[in-house]
C-alpha positions as a printed Julia matrix, in Angstrom:
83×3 Matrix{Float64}:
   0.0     0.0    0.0
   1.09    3.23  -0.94
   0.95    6.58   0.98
  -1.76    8.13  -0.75
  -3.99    5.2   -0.07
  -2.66    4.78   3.54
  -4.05    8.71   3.75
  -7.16    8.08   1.7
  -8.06    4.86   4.32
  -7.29    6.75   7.38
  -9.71    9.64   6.16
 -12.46    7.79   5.05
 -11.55    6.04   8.72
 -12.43    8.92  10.36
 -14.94   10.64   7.53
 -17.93   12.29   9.47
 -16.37   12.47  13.02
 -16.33    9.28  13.29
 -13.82    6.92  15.11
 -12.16    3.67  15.78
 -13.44    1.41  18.85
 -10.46   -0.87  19.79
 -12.07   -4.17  20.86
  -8.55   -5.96  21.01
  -8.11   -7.28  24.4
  -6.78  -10.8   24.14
  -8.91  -13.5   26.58
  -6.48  -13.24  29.48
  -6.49   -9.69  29.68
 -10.63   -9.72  29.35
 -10.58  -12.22  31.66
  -7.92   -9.92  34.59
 -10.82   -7.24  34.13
 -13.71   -9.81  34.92
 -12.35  -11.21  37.99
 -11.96   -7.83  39.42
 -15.9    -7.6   38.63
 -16.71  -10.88  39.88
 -17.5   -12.2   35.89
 -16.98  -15.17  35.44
 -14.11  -15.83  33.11
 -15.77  -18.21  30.12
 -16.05  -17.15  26.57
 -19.97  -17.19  27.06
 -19.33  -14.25  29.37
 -16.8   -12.34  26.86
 -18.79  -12.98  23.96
 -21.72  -11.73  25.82
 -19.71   -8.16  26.64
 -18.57   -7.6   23.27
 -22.3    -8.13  21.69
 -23.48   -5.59  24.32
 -20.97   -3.21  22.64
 -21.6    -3.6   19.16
 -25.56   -3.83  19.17
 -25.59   -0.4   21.39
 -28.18    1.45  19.41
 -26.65    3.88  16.41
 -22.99    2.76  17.29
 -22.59    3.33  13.31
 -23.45    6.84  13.39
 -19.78    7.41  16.13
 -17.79    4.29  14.88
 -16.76    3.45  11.45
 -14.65    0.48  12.19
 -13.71   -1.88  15.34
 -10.5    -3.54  15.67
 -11.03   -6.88  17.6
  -9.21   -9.78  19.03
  -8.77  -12.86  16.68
 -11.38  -14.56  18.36
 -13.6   -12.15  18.21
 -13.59  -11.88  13.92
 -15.5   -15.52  14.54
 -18.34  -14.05  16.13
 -21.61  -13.9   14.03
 -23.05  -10.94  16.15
 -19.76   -9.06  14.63
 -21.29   -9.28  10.89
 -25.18   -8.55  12.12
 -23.73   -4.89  13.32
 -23.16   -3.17  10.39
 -20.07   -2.0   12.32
């Protein structure tokens, strides 16, 4: 990839006001930040948190991309966002 296209991604990126959400924690990090909360550490539980964050109502009008964790890419709730 070139410059001009690295430019031309990063301002469609962030065309409108619009930002990045960084979903990336890895499971043990996700899982240090639940057992502070008392959540229990299964990926029921972290798959749970991350479709409460995507499905929050107009999250596409604020966000115009998420980066996520590799496991997180194989989550169908990630392609039913329009995120």
């Amino acid at each position: 990839m070139n410059v001009q296209d690295l430019m031309a991604t990063a301002k469609m990126l962030f065309a409108n006001n619009k930002g990045l959400l960084a979903m990336d924690e890895s499971n043990p990090t996700c899982n240090k930040q639940f057992a502070k909360l008392s959540i229990p550490q299964i990926e029921e539980a972290r798959s749970t948190y991350q479709e409460l964050i995507i499905t929050t109502p107009s999250l596409n009008k604020y966000i115009s991309s998420v980066i996520l964790y590799d496991a997180a890419i194989r989550q169908t709730a990630m392609e039913e966002t329009g995120v």
